[in-house]
N, C-alpha and C positions, 0 to 999 in steps of 0.2 A: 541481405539480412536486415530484420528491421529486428526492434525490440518495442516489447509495450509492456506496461503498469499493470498487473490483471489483481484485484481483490475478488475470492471463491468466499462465497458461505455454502458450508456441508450439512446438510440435514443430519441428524445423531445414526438414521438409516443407513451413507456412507462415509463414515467417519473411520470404520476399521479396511477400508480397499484402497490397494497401492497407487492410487489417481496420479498421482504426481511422479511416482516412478516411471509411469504408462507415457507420459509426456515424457522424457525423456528419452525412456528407452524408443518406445517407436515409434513417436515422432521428431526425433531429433531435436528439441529443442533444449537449451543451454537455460537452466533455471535458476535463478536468484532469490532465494527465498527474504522477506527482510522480516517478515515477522508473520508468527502462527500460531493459535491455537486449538488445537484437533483432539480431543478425547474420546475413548471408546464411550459408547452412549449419551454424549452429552452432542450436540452442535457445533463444526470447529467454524474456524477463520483463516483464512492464509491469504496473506500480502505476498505477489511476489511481482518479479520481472523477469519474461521472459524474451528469449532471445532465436530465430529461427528466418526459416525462408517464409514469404507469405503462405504460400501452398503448404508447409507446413505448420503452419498458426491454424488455416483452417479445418486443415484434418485434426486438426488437436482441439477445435472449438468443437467441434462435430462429434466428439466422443465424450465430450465432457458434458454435451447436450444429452445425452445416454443415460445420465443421473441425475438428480436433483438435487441437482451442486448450479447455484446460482452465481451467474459471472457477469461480472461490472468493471468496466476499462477504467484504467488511472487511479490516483490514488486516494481512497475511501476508506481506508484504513485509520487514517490522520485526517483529523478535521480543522482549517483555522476559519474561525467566525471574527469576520473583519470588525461586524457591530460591537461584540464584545474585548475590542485588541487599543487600550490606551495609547498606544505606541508610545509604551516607555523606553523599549528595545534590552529589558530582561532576557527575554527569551534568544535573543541574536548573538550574544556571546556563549549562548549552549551550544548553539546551532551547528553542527558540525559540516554541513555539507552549504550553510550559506543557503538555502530552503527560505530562512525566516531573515530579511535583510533590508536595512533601508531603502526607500526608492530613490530621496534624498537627503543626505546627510543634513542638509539645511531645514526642512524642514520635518525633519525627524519621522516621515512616513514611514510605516511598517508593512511588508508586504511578504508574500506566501508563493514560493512558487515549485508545485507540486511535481515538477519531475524533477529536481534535484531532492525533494525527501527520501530518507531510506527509514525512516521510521524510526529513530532510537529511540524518541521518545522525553529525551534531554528539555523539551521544551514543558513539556506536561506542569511536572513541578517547579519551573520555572516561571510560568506563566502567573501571578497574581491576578488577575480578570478571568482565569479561566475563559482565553480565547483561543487557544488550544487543547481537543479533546480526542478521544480514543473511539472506535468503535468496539472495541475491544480488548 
């Protein structure tokens, strides 16, 4: 079983088809959604994590190549811009999952490390430099 990070954008053309149930149901895979926005007619977004047998990721890649649902490994959902991050360490006591954390206490480096985000989002407003933003 492996697990990977997948960020989909859906053109507003498939935004009302069960895609995501289709991955589940028959392709067995165990889906984590951490954050979505899919509206009829408009263009969604869906962060999620999924979880399966390799043989099954690619039958599941392979179908979702069948629409123009654009798929991009790991997490792009959340963006940290290092250029833009004072390392005051605001955002580190939101951080729920420890994502945004010193490298060293001593000298107050601030670092990003994108498979423990689940996207809450606790950093956004937190952030004063706006070194943390959103795709969506």
């Amino acid at each position: 079983m492996i697990t990977q990070k997948v960020f989909l954008y859906f053109p507003k053309s498939e935004t009302e088809k069960p895609i995501v149930y289709q991955l589940v149901k028959e392709y067995n895979l165990v889906v984590n959604i951490y954050r979505a926005k899919v509206t009829p007619e408009e263009e969604g977004y869906l962060s999620l994590e999924i979880t399966g047998t390799e043989e099954d990721m690619e039958r599941a890649y392979s179908y979702l190549n069948k629409f123009e649902v654009n798929i991009q490994a790991g997490n792009v959902g959340l963006h940290w811009d290092p250029e833009k991050c004072a390392h005051c360490g605001n955002c580190i006591v939101h951080c729920p999952t420890g994502a945004l954390h010193y490298v060293d206490k001593d000298s107050r480096t601030v670092d990003f490390n994108e498979d423990k985000c689940v996207e809450c989002l606790a950093c956004l407003p937190n952030c004063p430099f706006a070194a943390c933003s959103s795709a969506f």
